[in-house]
N, C-alpha and C positions, 0 to 999 in steps of 0.2 A: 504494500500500500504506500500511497505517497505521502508517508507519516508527515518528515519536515515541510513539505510545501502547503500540508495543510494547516498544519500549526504555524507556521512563517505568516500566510496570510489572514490567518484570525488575529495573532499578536498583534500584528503591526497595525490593524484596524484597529482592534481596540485601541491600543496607546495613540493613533488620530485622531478617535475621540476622546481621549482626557482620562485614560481610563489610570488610577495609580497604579495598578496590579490586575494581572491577566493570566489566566491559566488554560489549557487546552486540555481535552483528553480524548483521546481515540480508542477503542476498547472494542474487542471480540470474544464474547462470553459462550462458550459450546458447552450445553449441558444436553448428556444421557440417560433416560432412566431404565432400565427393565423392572419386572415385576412378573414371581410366577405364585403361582396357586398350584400346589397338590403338582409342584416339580412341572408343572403344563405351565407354557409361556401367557401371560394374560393382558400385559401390557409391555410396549416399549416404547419410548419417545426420544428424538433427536434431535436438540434444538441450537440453534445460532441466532446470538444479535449482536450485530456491528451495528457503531454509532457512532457520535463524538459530541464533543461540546464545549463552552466557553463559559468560565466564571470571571465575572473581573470584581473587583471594588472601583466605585465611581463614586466620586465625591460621597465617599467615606459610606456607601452603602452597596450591600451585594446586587450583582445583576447575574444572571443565568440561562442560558438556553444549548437548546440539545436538538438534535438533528440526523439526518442518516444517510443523505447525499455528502457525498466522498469527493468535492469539488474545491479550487481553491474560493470560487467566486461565493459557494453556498460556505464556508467557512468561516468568509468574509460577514457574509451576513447574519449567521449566529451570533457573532462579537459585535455586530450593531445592536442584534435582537436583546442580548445582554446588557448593553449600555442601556435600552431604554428602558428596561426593566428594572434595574439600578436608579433610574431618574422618574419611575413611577412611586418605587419602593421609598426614594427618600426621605418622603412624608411621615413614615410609620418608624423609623430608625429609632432605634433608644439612643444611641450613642452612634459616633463615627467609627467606622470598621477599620480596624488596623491588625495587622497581621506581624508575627513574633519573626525576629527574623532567621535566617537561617541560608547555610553557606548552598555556592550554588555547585550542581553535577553536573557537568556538562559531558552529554553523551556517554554515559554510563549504563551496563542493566544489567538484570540479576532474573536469575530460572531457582523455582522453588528446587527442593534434595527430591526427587522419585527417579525410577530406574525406568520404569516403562508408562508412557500415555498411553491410559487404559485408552485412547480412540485408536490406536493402532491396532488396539487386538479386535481380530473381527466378531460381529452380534453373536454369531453361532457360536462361538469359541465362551465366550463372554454366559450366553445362557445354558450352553449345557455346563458351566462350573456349577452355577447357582442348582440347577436340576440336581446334577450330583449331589451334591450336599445334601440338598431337599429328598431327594428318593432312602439317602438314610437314615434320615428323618423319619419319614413313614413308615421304614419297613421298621421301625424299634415296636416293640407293645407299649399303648397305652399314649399311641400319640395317633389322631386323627386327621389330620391336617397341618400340611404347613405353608407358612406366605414368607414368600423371600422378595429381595427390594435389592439393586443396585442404582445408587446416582455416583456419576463422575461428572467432575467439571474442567475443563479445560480454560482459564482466563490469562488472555494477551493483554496488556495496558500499556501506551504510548502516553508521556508525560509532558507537557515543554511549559515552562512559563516566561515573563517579561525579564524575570532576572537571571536570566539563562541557562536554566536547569532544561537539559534534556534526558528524559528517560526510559527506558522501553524495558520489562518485564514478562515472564511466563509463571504462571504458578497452578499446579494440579491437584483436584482431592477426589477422594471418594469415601464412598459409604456402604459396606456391604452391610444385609440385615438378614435373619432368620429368625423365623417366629413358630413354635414349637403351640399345635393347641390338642388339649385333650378334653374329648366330650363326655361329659355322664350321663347318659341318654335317662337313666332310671332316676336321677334327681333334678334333670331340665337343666343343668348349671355347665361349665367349662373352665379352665383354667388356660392358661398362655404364661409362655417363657420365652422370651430371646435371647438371642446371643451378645454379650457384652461388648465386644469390640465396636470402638467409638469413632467414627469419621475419623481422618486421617489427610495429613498434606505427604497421599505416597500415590504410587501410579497402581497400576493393574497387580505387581509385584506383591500388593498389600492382604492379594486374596491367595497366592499360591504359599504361603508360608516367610514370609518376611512382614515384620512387623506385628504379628497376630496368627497362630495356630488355628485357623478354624475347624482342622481335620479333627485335633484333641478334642474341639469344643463343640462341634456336632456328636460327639461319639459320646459325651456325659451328659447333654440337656437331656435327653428322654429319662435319665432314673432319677435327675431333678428334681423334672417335670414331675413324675409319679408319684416322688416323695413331698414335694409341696401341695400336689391334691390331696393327699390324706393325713398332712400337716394339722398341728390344732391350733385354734385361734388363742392370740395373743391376752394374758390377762395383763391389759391397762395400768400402768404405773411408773414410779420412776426407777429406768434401768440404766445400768454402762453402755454405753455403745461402741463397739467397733466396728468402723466406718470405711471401709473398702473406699478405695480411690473409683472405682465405676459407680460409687454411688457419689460421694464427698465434690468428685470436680462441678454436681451441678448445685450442688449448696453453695462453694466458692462464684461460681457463676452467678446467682441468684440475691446471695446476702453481700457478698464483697463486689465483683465485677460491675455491676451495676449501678452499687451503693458509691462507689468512689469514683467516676465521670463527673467534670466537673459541671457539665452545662446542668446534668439532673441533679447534684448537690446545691445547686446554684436558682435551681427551682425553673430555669428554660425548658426543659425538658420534664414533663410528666406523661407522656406517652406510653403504652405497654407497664402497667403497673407504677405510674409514678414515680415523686424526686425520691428524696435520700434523706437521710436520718444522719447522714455524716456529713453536716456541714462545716463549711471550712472555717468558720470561728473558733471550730475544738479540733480546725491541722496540730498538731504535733501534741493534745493534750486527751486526745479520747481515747481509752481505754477500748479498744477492739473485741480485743481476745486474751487471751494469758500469753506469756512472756513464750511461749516456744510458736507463736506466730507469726509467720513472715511470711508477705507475700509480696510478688513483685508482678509487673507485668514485664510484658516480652515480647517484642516485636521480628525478635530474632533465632527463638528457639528452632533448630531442624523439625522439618515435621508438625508443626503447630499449624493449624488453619486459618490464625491471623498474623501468620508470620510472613513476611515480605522487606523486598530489600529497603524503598522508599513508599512513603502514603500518598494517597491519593490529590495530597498537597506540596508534595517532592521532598518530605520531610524525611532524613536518613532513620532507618528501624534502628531502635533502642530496647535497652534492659534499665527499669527503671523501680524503685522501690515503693511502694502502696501501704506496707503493714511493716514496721520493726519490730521485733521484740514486742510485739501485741498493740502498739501505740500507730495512730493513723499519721503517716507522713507524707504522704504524696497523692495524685490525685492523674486519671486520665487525660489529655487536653490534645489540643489542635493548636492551629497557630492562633486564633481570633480568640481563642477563652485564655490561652497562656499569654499574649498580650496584653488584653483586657484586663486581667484579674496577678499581672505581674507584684504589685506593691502585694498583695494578698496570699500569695506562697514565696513570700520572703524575698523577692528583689527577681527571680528567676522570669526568664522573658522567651524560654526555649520553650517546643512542642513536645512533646514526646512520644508525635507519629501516630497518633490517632484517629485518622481522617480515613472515611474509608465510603465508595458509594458503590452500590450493590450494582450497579446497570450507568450506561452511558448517557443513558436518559435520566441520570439522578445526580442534583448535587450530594457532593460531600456530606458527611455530616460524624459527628464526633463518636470513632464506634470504639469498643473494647478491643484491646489489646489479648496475647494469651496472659490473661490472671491465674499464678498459682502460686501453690501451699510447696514450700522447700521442707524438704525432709532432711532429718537430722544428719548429719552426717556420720556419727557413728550411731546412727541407731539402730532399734532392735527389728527383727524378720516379725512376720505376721503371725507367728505362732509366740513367738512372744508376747507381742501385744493382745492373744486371746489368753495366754498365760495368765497374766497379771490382772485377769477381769474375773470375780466372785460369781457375778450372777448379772449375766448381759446378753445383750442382741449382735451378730456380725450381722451387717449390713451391705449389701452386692446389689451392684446395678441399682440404675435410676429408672423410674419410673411418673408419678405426678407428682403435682406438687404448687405451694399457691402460698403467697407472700403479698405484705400488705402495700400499702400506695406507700410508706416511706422506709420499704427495703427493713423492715425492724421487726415485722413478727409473719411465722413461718409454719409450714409444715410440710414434711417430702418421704413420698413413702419410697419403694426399690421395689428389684426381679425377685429378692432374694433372701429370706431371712434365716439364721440359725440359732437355737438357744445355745448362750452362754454357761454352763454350770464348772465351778469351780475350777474355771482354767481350761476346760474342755468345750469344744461341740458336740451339743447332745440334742439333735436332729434339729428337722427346720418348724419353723412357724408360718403363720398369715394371719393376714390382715392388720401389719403393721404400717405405721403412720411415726414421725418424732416430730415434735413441737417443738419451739421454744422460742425467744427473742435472738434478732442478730449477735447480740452482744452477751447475753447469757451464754448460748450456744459455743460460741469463742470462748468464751474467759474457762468453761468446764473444759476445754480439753488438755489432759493431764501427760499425754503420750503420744510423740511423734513419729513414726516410722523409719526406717533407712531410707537407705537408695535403693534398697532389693526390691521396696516394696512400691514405689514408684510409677504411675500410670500415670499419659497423658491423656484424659479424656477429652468430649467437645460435643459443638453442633455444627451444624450446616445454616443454621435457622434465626439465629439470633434475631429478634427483631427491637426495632426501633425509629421512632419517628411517624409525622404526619404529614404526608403519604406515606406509609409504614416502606423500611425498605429491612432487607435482611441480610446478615455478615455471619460467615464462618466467621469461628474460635473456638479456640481448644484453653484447655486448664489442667495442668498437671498438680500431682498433690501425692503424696504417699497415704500409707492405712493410717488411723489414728485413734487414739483413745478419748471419750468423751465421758465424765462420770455423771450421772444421775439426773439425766434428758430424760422429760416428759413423752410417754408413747401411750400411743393412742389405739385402739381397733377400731379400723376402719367401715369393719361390717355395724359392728356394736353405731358408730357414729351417722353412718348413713341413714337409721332406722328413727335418726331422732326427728 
C-alpha cells in the first residue's frame, strides 16, 4: 500500500490548516472464526477491514475522521474533515488539548513473538484440529456434546505523525476454546466445562503444543466434568482461598486494571461498569492490598495481547509500576491525560503507551495495558500454597462475574472448585461465588506464588467507551493465598 504518500498528504493538509498536531493511521484488521458442534463444522467467518484516518488537535480541541479510499486526494480530505470537526467540537472543550510529549521514530516497526500466522495454515487443516480434539471429547462417558471456537486475528498498523514518527507494525493472536457439556436427561439439568487456556499473542503454533498442552487437557476434562456433576454444593461462609492464576488474572483485570486508568479515576470515563474508587488524591497513600502486592502494567511482555512495540499514539511500549508493596502509585494514561493531569502525578508529563483503537474507523482512546500480579520470586509451588491452607477452596478458571460502578465491591465465581481440608484436596465443589470489596480482597492475601506457578491469562474483548470499542489484554499473576473471603452458593442465591 502507498502507506507514506498517504500519510504525506493528510499531514501536510492538516498542518495548512492550522492544525498543532496530526496523526495518521492506516490499518488492516483480518479476523477468522471457526466454530464446530459435536466435532461437525457449524460456522466459519473470514473477515478484512482496511481503513485509515486523521486525528489532529486544532486550536487546542480534537478533530477526527476515518475513511476507506486508499487515495492521496481522499486522505487529503479526511484531514480537512478533521479540522472541521475540531472547529465544530470547540464549543464543548473543557480545556485546550495538549499532548505529553514524547521522542520521535522515525521509520521504525516491530512484529509481535509467534512462529506461524495461523492465516497461512489452511481452513481444513485448521478444522479438523478442533474436530480432533472435539471427537475425544465425545467418545469419553459422561460427556454429550461439545462446542469448540477458534478466533485469530491478524492486525497490520501504519503510524506517521507531524512530529515525525513513522511506524509500521504486525501483531497476531488467537483463541482456541473447548466446551465439554454433560446432560442428565432424568433431572432436566446439564453441566459444562472448558478448557482453560486463555487467548494468547502466539500464531497457529499455540494449538499444536507450544504454549499450552491441549492434548493433556482434553484427555482430563471429561472425569472433571463427571466429578463436578456429582460434586456437593458449597456450605456458604468465610473460607481461605486458593486462587489459581486462570481464575485470579480476571479479578486483576476487573478490580485493578480498570480501577487505575486515569480518564475512569478521573471520572471521564464511566462506561462499561463505571469510574474508580482509586482516585488520584490517595496516589501514593491508599492502601491497595497487603505489602506482597505489586502490580505493574506492561506494554512489553512477549506474548501478552496488549503488548506492542508503539501505541496507537506513536508512544514507545513501557513496563511501568501501578501497585508497590500494596500502596497505589501509578496510574494508566495516554499522552492528553498524562499532560493534562502532569502537576497531579508528581511533575511527570510522559504517556505510558496506552492508546489503543480497536478499528481504523475509531479514535484512540485510553485502553489497558497487560496488568499483573508478580510472583515472589523465591516462592512456594502450588502444593505448597494448598499446604499451608486448614480449611479452603482452590479456585481454577474464570467464569462470571459482576462489580460495582466504582470498581470496589465484587463477586466472581470459576470452571473449577476443590475443597480444601487440612492441607489437602479433598474433591470438588459447586456452586461457588467469592465476595468481597477491592481492597479487603487485596489486603487478605497472605501468600504469593513463585514463578513455577505463573500464568498469563486475558481476553480478546475488553470493552470500553461510547461507541463501545474492544482491546485485547492479557494479565499475568501466579496462585495465591487469600484468608477468610466471603463465599457464596450461587444456587442457594439465585433462589432469593
Amino acid at each position: 500500500m502507498p502507506l507514506r504518500g498517504l500519510a504525506g498528504a493528510a499531514l501536510e493538509r492538516a498542518q495548512q490548516l492550522g492544525a498543532q498536531h496530526a496523526d495518521f493511521r492506516l490499518e488492516r484488521i483480518r479476523t477468522g472464526t471457526l466454530r464446530l458442534r459435536d466435532a461437525q463444522l457449524d460456522a466459519a467467518n473470514d473477515d478484512e477491514e482496511v481503513g485509515l484516518c486523521v486525528r489532529v488537535v486544532h486550536e487546542g480541541a480534537w478533530g477526527f475522521a476515518a475513511g476507506i479510499t486508499r487515495t492521496p486526494e481522499a486522505a487529503a480530505a479526511l484531514a480537512e474533515q478533521a479540522v472541521a470537526t475540531a472547529q465544530a467540537s470547540r464549543a464543548l472543550r473543557g480545556r485546550a488539548v495538549e499532548l505529553a510529549p514524547e521522542p520521535v521514530y522515525a521509520d521504525v516497526s516491530w512484529v509481535s513473538a509467534y512462529d506461524v500466522d495461523p492465516f497461512t495454515v489452511p481452513a481444513k487443516q485448521r478444522t479438523e484440529r478442533l474436530a480432533e480434539l472435539s471427537e475425544r471429547l465425545l467418545a469419553a462417558d459422561g460427556v454429550d456434546h461439545v462446542d469448540a471456537a477458534l478466533t485469530q486475528v491478524l492486525e497490520n498498523t501504519f503510524y506517521a505523525d507531524t512530529a515525525g514518527s513513522m511506524i509500521t507494525q504486525q501483531r497476531v493472536r488467537i483463541e482456541p476454546e473447548f466446551t465439554a457439556v454433560r446432560v442428565d436427561r432424568a433431572g432436566g439439568t446439564f453441566d459444562t466445562m472448558r478448557t482453560l487456556a486463555a487467548p494468547a499473542g502466539r500464531g497457529w503454533e499455540y494449538l499444536t503444543g507450544t504454549g499450552w498442552d491441549f492434548d493433556a487437557e482434553i484427555a482430563e476434562l471429561p472425569g472433571l466434568l463427571a466429578e463436578h456433576a456429582k460434586a456437593p454444593s458449597v456450605e456458604p461462609g468465610r473460607y481461605d482461598l486458593v486462587v489459581d492464576p486462570t481464575n485470579l488474572w480476571l479479578t486483576i483485570h476487573e478490580s485493578i486494571g480498570h480501577a487505575t486508568e486515569l480518564d475512569r479515576a478521573l471520572g471521564f470515563e464511566a462506561a462499561y461498569a463505571g469510574t474508580s474508587f482509586a482516585t488520584p488524591d490517595q496516589l501514593h497513600t491508599l492502601r491497595y492490598g497487603s505489602a506482597l502486592l505489586n502490580v505493574t502494567g506492561d506494554r512489553t511482555v512477549e506474548h501478552g495481547l496488549a503488548t506492542i512495540g508503539w501505541d496507537d499514539e506513536g508512544v514507545a511500549a513501557q513496563r511501568f509500576d501501578i501497585v508497590r508493596d500494596g500502596v497505589l502509585v501509578g496510574y494508566q494514561l495516554n499522552r492528553d491525560m498524562a499532560q493534562a493531569n502532569a502537576a497531579l502525578l508528581g511533575g511527570t508529563a510522559r504517556s505510558n503507551g496506552c492508546a489503543y483503537a480497536d478499528s481504523p474507523s475509531h479514535i484512540p482512546l485510553q485502553r489497558m495495558a497487560n496488568v499483573s500480579l508478580a510472583a515472589a520470586p523465591d516462592g512456594p509451588d502450588l502444593a505448597a500454597l494448598i499446604g499451608g491452607v486448614e480449611r479452603g477452596i482452590y479456585v481454577v478458571g474464570d467464569r462470571s462475574w459482576s462489580i460495582d460502578s466504582q470498581r470496589f465491591n465484587f463477586q466472581f465465581t470459576g470452571q473449577r472448585f476443590f475443597r480444601i481440608v487440612d492441607g489437602r484436596l479433598a474433591g470438588q465443589l459447586r456452586d461457588v461465588a467469592y465476595q468481597a470489596t477491592t481492597t479487603d480482597f487485596w489486603g487478605s492475601m497472605s501468600a504469593v506464588g513463585g514463578p513455577a506457578t505463573y500464568y498469563l491469562g486475558g481476553a480478546l474483548n475488553c470493552g470500553k467507551g461510547q461507541p463501545g470499542q474492544s482491546a485485547p489484554v492479557s494479565h499475568g499473576c501466579p496462585a495465591a493465598v487469600f484468608r477468610g473471603v466471603n463465599v457464596l452458593n450461587t444456587r442457594a442465591e439465585g433462589t432469593r
